[in-house]
PQR file of N, CA, C, O and H, with PARSE charges and radii, in Angstrom:
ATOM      1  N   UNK A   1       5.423  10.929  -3.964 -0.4000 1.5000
ATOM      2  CA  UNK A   1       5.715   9.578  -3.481 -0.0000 2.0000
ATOM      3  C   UNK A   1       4.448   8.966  -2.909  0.5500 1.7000
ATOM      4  O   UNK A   1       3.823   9.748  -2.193 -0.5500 1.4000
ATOM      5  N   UNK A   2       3.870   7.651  -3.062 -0.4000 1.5000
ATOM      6  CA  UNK A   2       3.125   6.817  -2.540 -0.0000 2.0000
ATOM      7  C   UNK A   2       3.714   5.939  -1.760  0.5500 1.7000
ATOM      8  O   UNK A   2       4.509   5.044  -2.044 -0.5500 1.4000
ATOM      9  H   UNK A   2       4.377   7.015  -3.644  0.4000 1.0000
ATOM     10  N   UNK A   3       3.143   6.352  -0.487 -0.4000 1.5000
ATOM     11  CA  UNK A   3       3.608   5.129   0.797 -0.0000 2.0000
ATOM     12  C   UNK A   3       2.333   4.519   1.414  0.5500 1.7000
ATOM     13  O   UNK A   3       1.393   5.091   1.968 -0.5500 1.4000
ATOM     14  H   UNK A   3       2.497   7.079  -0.256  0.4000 1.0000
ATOM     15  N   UNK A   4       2.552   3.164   1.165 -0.4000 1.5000
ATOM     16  CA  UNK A   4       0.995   2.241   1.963 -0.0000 2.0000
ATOM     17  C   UNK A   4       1.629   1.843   3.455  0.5500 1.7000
ATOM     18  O   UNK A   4       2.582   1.126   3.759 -0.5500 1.4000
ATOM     19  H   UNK A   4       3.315   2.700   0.715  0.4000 1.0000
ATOM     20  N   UNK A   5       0.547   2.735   4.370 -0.4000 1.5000
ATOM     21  CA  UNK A   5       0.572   2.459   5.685 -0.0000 2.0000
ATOM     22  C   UNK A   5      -0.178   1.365   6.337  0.5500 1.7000
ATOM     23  O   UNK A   5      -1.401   1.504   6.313 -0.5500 1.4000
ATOM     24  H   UNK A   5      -0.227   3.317   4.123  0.4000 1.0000
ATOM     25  N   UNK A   6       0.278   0.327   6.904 -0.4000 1.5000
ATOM     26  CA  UNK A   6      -0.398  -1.215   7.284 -0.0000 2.0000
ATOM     27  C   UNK A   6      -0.207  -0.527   8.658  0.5500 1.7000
ATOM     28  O   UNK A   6       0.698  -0.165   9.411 -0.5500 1.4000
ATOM     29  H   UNK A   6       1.271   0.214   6.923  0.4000 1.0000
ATOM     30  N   UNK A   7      -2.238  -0.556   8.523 -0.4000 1.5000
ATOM     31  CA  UNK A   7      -2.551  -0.943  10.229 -0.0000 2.0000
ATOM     32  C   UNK A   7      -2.867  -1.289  11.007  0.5500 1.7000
ATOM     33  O   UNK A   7      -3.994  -1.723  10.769 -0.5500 1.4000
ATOM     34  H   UNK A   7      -2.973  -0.850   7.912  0.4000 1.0000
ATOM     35  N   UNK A   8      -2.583  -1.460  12.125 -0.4000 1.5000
ATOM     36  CA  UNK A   8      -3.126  -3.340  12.579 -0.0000 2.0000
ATOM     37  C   UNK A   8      -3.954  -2.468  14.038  0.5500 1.7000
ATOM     38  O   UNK A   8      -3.533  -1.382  14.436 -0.5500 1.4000
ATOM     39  H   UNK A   8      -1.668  -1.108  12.319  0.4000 1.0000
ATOM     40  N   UNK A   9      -4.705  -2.914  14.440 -0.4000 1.5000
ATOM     41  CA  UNK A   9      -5.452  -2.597  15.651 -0.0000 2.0000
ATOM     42  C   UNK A   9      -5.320  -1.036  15.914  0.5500 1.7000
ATOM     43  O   UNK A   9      -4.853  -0.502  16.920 -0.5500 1.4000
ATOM     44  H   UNK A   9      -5.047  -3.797  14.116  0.4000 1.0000
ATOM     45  N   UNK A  10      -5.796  -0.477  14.870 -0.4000 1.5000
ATOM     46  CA  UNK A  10      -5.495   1.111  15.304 -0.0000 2.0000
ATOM     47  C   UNK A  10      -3.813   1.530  15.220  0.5500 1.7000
ATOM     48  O   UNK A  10      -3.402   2.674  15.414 -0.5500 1.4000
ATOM     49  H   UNK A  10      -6.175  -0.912  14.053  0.4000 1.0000
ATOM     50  N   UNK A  11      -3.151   0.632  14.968 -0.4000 1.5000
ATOM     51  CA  UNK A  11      -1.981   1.365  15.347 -0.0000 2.0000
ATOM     52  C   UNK A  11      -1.033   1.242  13.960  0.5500 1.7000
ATOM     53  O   UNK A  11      -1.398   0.429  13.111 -0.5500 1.4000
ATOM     54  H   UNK A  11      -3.484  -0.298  14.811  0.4000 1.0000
ATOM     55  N   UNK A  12      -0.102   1.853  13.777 -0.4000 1.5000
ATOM     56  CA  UNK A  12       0.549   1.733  12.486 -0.0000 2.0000
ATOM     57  C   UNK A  12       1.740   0.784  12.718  0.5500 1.7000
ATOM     58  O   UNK A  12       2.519   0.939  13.659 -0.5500 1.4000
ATOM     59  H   UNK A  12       0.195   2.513  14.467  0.4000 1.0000
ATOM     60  N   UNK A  13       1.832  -0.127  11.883 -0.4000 1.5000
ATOM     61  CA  UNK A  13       3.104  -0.969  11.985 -0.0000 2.0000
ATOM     62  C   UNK A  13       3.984  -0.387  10.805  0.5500 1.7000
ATOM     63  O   UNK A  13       4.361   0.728  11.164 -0.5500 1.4000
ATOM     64  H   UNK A  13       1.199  -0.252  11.119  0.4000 1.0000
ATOM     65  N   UNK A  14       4.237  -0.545  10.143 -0.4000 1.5000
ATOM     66  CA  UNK A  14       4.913  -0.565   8.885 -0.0000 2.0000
ATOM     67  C   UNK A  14       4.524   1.456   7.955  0.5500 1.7000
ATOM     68  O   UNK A  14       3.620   2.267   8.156 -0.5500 1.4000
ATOM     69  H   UNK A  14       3.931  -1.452   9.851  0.4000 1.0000
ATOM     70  N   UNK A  15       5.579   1.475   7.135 -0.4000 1.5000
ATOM     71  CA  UNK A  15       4.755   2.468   6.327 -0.0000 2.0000
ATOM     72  C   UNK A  15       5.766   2.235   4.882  0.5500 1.7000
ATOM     73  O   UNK A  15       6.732   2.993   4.796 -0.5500 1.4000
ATOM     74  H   UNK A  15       6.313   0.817   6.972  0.4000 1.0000
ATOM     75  N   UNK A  16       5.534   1.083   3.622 -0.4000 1.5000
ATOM     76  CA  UNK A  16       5.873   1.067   2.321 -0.0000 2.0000
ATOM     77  C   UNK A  16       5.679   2.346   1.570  0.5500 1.7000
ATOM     78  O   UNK A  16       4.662   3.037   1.500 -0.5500 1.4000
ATOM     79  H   UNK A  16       4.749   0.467   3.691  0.4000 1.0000
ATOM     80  N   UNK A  17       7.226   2.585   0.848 -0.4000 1.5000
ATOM     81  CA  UNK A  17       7.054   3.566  -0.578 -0.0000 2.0000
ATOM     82  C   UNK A  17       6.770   2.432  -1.835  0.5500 1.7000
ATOM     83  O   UNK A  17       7.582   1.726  -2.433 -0.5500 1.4000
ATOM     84  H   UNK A  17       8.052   2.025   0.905  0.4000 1.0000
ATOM     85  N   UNK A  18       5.951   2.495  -1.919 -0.4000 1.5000
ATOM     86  CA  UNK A  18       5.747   2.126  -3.362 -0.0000 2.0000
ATOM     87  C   UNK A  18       6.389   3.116  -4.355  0.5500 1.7000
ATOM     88  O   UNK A  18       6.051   4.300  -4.361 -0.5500 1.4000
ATOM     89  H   UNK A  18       5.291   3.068  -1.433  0.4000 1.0000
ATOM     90  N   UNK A  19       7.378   2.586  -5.246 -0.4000 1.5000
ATOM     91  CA  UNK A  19       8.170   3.465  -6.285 -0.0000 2.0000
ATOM     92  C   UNK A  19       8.695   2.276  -7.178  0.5500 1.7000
ATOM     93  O   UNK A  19       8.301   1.111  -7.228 -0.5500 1.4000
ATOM     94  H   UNK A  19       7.653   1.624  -5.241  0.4000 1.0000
ATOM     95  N   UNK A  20       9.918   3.055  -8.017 -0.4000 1.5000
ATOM     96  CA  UNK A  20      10.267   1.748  -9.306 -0.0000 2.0000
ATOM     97  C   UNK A  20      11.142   0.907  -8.249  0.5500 1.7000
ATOM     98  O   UNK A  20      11.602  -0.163  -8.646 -0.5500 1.4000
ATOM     99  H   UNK A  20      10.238   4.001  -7.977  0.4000 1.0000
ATOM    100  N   UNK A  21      11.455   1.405  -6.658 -0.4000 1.5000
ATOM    101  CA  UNK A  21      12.362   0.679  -5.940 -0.0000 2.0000
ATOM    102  C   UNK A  21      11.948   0.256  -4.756  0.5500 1.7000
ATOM    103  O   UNK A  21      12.420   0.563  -3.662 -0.5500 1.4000
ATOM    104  H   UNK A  21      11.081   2.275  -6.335  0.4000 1.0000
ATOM    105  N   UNK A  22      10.773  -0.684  -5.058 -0.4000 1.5000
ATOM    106  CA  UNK A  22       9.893  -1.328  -4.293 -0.0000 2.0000
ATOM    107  C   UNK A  22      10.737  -2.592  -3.809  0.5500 1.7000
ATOM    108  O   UNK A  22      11.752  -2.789  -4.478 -0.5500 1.4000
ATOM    109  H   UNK A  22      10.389  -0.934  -5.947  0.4000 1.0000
ATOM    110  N   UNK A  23      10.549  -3.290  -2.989 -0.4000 1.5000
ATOM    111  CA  UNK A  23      10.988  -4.460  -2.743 -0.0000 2.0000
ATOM    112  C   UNK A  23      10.035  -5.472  -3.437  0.5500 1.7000
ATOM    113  O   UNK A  23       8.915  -5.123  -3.811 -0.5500 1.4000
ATOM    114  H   UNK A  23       9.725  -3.130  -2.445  0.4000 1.0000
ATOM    115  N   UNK A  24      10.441  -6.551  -3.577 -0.4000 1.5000
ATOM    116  CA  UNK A  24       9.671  -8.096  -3.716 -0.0000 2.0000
ATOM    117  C   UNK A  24       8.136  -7.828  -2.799  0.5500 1.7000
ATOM    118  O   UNK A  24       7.015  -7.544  -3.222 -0.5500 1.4000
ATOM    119  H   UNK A  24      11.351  -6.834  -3.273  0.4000 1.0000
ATOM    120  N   UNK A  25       8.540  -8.008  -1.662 -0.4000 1.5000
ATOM    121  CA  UNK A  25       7.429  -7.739  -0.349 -0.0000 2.0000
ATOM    122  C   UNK A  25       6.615  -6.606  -0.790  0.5500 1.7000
ATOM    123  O   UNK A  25       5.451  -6.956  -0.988 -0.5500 1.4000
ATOM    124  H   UNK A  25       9.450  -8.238  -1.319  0.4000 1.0000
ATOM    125  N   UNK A  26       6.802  -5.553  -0.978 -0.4000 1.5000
ATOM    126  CA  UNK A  26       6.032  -4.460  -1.446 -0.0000 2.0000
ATOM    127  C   UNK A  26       5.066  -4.826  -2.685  0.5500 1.7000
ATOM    128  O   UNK A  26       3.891  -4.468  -2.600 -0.5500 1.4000
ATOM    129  H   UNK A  26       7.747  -5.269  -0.817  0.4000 1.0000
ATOM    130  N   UNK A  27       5.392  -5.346  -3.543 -0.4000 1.5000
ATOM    131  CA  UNK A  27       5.267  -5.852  -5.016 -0.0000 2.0000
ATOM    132  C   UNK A  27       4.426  -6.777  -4.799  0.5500 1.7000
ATOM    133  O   UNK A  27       3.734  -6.744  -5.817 -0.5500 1.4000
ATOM    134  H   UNK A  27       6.347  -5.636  -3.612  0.4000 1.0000
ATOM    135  N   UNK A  28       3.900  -7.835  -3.941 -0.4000 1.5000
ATOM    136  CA  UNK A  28       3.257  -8.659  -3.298 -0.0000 2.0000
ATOM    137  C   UNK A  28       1.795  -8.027  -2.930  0.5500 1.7000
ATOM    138  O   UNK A  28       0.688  -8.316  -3.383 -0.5500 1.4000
ATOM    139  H   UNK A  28       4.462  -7.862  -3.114  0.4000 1.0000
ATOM    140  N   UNK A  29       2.190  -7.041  -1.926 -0.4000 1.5000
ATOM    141  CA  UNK A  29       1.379  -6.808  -1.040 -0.0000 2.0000
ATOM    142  C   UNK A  29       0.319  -5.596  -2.065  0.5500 1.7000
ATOM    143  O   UNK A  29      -0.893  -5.547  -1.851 -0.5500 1.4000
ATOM    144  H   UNK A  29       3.089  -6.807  -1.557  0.4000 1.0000
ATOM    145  N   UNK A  30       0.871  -4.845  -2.967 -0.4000 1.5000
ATOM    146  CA  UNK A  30       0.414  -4.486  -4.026 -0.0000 2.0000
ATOM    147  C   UNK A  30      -0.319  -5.577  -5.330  0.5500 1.7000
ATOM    148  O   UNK A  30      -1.389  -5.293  -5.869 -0.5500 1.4000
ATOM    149  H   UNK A  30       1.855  -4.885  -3.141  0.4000 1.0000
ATOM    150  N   UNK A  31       0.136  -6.279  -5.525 -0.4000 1.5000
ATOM    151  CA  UNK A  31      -0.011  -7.342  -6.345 -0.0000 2.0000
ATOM    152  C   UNK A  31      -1.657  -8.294  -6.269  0.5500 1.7000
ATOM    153  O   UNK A  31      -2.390  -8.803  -7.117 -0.5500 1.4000
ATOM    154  H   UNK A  31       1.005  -6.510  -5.087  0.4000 1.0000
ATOM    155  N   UNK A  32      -1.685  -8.137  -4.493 -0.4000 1.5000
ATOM    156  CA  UNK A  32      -3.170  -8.520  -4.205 -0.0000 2.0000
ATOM    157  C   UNK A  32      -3.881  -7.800  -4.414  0.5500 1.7000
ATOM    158  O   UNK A  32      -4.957  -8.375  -4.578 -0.5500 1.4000
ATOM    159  H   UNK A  32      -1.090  -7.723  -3.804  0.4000 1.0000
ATOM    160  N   UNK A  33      -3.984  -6.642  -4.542 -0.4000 1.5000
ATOM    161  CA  UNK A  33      -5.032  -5.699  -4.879 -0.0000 2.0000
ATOM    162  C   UNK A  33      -5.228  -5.421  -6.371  0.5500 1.7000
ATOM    163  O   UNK A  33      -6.069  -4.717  -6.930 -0.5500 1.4000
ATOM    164  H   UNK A  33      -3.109  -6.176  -4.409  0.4000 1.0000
ATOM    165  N   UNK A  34      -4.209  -6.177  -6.880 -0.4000 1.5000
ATOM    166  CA  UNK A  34      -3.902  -6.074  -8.746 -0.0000 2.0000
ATOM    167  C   UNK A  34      -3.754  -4.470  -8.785  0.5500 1.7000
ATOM    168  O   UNK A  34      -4.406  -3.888  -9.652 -0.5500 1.4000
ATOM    169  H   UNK A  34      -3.525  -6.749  -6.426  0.4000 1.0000
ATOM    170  N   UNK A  35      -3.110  -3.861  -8.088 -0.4000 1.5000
ATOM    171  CA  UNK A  35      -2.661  -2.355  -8.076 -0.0000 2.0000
ATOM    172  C   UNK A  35      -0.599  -2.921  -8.373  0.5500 1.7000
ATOM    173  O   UNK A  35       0.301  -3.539  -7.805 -0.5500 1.4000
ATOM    174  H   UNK A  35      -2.581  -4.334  -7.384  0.4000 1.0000
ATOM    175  N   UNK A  36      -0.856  -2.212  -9.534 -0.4000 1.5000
ATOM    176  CA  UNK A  36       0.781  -1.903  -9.638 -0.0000 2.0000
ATOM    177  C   UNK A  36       1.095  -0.033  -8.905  0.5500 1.7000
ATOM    178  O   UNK A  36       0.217   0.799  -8.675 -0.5500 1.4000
ATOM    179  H   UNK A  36      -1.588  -1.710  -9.995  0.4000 1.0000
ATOM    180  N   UNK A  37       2.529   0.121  -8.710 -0.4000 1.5000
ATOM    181  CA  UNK A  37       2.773   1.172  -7.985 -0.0000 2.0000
ATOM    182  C   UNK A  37       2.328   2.435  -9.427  0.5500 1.7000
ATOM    183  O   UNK A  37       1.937   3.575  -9.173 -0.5500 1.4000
ATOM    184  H   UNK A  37       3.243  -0.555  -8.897  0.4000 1.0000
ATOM    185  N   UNK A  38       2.500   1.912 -10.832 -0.4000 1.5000
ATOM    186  CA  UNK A  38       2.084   2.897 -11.933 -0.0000 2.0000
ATOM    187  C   UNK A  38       0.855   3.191 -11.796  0.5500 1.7000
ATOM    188  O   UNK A  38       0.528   4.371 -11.924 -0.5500 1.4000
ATOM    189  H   UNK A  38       2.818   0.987 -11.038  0.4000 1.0000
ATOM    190  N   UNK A  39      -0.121   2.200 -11.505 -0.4000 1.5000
ATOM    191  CA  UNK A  39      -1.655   2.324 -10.803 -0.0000 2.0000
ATOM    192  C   UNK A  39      -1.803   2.973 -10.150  0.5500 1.7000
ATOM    193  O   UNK A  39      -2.663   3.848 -10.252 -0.5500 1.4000
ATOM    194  H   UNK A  39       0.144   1.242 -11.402  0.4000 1.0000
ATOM    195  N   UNK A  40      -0.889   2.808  -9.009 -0.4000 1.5000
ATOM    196  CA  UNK A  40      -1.590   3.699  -7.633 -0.0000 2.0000
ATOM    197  C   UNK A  40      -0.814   5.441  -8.226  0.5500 1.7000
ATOM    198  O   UNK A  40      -1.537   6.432  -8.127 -0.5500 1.4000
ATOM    199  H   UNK A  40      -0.191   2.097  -8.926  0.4000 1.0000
ATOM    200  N   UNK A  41       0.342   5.568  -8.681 -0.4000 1.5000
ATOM    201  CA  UNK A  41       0.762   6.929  -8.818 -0.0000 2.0000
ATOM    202  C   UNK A  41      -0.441   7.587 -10.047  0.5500 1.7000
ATOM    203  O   UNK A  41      -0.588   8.787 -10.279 -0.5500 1.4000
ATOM    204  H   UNK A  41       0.929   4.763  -8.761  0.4000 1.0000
ATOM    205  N   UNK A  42      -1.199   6.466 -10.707 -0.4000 1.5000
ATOM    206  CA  UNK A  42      -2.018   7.516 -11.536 -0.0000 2.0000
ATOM    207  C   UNK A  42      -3.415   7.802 -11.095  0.5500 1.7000
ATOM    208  O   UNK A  42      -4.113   8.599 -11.722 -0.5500 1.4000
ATOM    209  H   UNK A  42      -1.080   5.492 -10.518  0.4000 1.0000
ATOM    210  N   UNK A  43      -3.935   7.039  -9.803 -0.4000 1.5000
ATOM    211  CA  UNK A  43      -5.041   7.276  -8.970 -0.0000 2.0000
ATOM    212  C   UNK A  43      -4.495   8.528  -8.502  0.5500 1.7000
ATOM    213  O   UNK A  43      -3.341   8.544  -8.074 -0.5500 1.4000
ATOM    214  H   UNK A  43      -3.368   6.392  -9.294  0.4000 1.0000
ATOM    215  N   UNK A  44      -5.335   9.792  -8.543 -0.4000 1.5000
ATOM    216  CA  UNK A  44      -5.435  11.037  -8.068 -0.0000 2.0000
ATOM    217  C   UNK A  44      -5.911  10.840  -6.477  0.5500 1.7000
ATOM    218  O   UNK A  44      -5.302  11.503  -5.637 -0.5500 1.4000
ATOM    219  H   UNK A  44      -6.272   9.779  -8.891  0.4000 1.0000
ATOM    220  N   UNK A  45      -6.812  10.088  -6.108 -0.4000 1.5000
ATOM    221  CA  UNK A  45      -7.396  10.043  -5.425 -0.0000 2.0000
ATOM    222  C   UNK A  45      -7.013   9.007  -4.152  0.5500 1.7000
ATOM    223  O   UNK A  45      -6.788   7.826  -4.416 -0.5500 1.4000
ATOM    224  H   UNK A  45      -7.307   9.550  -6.790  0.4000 1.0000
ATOM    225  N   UNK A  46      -6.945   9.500  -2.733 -0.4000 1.5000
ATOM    226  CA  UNK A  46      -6.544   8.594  -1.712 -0.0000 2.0000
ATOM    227  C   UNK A  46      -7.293   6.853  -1.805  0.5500 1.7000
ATOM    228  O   UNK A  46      -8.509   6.804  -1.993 -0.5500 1.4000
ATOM    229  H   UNK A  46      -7.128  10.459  -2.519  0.4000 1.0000
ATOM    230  N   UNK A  47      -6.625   5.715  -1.687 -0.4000 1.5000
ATOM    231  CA  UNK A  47      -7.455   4.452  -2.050 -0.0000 2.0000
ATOM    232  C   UNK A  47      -7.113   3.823  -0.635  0.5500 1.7000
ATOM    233  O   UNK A  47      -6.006   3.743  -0.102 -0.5500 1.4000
ATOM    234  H   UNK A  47      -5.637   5.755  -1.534  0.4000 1.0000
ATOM    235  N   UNK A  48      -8.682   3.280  -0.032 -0.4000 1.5000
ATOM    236  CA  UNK A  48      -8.376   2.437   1.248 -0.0000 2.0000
ATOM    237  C   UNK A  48      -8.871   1.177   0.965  0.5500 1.7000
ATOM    238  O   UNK A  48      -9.804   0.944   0.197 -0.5500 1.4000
ATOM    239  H   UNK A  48      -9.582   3.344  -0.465  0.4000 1.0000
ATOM    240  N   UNK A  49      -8.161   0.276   1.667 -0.4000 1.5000
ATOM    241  CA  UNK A  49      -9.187  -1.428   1.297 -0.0000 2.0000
ATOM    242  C   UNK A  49      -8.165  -2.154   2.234  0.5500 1.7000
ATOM    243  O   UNK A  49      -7.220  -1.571   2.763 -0.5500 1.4000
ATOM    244  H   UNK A  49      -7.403   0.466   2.291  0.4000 1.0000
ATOM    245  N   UNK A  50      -8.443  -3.463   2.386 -0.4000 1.5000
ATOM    246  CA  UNK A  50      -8.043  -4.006   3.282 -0.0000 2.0000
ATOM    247  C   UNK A  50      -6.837  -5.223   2.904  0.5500 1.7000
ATOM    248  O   UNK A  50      -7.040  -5.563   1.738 -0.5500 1.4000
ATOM    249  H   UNK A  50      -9.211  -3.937   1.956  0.4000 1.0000
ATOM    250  N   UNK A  51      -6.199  -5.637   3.221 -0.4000 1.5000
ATOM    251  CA  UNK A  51      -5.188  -7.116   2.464 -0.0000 2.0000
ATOM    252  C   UNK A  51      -4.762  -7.593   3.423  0.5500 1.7000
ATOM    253  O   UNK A  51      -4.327  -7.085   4.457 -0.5500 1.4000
ATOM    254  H   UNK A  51      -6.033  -5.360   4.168  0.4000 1.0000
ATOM    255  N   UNK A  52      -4.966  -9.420   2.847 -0.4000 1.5000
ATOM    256  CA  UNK A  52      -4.984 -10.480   4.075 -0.0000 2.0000
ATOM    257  C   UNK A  52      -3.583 -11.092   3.885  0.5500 1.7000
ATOM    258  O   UNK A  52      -3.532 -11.773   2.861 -0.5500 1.4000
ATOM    259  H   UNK A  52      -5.319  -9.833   2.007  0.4000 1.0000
ATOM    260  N   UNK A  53      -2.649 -11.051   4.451 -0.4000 1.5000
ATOM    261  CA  UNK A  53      -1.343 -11.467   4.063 -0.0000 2.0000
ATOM    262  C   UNK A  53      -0.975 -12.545   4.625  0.5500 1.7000
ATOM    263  O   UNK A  53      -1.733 -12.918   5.521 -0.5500 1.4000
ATOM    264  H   UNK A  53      -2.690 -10.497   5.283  0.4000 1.0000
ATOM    265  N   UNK A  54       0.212 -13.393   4.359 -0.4000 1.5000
ATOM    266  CA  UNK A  54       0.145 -14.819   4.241 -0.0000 2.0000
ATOM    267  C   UNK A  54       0.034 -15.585   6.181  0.5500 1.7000
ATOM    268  O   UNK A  54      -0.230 -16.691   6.652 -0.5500 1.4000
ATOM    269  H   UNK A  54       0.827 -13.090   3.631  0.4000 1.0000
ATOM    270  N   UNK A  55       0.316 -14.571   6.604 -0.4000 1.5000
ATOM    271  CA  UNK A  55       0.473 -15.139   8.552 -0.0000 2.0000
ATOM    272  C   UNK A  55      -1.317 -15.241   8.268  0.5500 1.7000
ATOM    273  O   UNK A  55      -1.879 -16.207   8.784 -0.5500 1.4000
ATOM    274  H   UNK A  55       0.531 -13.672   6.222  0.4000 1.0000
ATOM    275  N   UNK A  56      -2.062 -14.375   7.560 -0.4000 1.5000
ATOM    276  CA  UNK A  56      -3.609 -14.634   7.823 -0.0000 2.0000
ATOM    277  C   UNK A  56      -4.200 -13.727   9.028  0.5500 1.7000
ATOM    278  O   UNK A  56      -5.277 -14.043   9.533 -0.5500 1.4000
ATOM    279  H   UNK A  56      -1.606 -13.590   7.141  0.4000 1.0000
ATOM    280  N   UNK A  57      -3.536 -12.681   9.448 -0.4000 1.5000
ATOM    281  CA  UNK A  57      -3.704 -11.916  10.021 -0.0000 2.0000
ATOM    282  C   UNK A  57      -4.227 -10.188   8.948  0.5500 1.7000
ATOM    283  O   UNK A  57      -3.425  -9.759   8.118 -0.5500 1.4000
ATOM    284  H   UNK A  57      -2.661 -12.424   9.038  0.4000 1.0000
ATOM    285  N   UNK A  58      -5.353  -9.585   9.144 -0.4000 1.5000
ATOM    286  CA  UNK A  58      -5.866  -8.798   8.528 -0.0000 2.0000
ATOM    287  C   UNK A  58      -5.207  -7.187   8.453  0.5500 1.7000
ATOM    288  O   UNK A  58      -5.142  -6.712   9.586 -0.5500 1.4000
ATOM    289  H   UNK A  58      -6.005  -9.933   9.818  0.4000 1.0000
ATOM    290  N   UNK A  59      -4.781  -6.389   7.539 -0.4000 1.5000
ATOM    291  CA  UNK A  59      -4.289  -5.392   8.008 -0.0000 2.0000
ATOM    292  C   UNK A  59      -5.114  -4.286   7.168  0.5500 1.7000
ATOM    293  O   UNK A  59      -5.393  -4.543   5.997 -0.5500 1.4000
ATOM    294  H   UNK A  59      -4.834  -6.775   6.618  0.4000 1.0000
ATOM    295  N   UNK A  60      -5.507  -3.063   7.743 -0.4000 1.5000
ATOM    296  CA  UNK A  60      -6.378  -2.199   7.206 -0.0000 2.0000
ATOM    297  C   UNK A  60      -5.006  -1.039   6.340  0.5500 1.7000
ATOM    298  O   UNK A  60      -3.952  -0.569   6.770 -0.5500 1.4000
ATOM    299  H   UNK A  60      -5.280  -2.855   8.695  0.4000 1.0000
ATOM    300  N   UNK A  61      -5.447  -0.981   5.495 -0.4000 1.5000
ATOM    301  CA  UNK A  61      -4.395   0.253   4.540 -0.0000 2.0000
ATOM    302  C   UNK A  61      -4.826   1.146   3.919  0.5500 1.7000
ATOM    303  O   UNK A  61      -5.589   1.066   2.957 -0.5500 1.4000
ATOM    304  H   UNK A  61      -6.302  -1.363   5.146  0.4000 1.0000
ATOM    305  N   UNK A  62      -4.192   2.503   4.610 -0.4000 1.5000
ATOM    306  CA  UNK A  62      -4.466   3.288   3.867 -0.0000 2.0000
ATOM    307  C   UNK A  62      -3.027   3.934   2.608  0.5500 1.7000
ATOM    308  O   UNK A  62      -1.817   4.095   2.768 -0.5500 1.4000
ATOM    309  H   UNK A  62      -3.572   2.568   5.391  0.4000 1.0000
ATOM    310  N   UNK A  63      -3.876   4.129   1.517 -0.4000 1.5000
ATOM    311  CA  UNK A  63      -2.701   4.856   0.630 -0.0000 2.0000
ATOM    312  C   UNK A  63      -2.682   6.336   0.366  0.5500 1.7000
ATOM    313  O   UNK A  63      -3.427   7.113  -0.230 -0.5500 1.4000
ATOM    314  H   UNK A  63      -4.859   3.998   1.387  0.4000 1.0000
ATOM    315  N   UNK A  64      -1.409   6.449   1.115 -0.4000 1.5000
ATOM    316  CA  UNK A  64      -1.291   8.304   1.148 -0.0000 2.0000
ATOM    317  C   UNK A  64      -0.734   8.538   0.000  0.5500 1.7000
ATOM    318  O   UNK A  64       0.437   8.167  -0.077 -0.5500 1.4000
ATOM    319  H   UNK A  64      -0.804   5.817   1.599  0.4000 1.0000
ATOM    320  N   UNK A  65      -1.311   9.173  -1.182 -0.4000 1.5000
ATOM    321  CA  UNK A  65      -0.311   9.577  -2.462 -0.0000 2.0000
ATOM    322  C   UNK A  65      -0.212  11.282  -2.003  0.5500 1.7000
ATOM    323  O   UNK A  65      -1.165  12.050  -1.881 -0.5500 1.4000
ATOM    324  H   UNK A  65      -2.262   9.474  -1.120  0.4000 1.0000
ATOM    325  N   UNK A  66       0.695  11.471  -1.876 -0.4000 1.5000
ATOM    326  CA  UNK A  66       1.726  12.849  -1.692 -0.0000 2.0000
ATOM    327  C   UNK A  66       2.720  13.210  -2.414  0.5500 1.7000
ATOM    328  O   UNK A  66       3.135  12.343  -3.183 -0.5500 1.4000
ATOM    329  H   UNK A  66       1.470  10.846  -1.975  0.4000 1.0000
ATOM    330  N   UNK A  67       3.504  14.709  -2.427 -0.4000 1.5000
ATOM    331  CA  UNK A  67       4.035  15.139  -3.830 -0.0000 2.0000
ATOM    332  C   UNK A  67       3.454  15.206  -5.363  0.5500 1.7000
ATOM    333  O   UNK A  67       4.039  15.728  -6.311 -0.5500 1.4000
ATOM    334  H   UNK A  67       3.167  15.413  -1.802  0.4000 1.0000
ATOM    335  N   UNK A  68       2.191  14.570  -5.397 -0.4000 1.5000
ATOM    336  CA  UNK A  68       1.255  15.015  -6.638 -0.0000 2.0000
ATOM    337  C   UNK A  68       0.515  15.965  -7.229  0.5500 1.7000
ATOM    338  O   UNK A  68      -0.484  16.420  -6.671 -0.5500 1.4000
ATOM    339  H   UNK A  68       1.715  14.145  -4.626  0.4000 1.0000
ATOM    340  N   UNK A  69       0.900  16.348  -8.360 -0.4000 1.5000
ATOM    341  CA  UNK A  69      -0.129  17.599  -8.974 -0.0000 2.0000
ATOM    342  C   UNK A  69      -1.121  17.399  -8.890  0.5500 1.7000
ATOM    343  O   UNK A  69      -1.951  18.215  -9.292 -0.5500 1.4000
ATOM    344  H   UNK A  69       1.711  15.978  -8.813  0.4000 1.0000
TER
END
């Protein structure tokens, strides 16, 4: 499972599964990075970067992919 953790001042707010049962919101917030959740499950590798979401407030993310061969 891939879950993107949004974190705002050091601290964790939120933690998304990205899967085929993503929400709208999830799908978005993926969507800015032009990462689909098939993207991120075929990155082997942990991906960090940042996304500016519509309040315009900055959130740092990291993507934990776990359960992967």
């Amino acid at each position: 499972m891939i879950k993107v953790r949004l974190v705002r001042l050091g601290k964790p707010i939120q933690s998304l599964p990205l899967t085929d049962g993503a929400t709208v919101d999830d799908m978005i917030l993926a969507s800015e990075q032009n990462l689909t959740p098939d993207m991120l499950r075929l990155n082997k590798e942990p991906v960090q970067g940042t996304w500016k979401l519509k309040d315009g407030d900055t959130y740092y993310v990291e993507h934990n992919i776990t359960g992967g061969r």
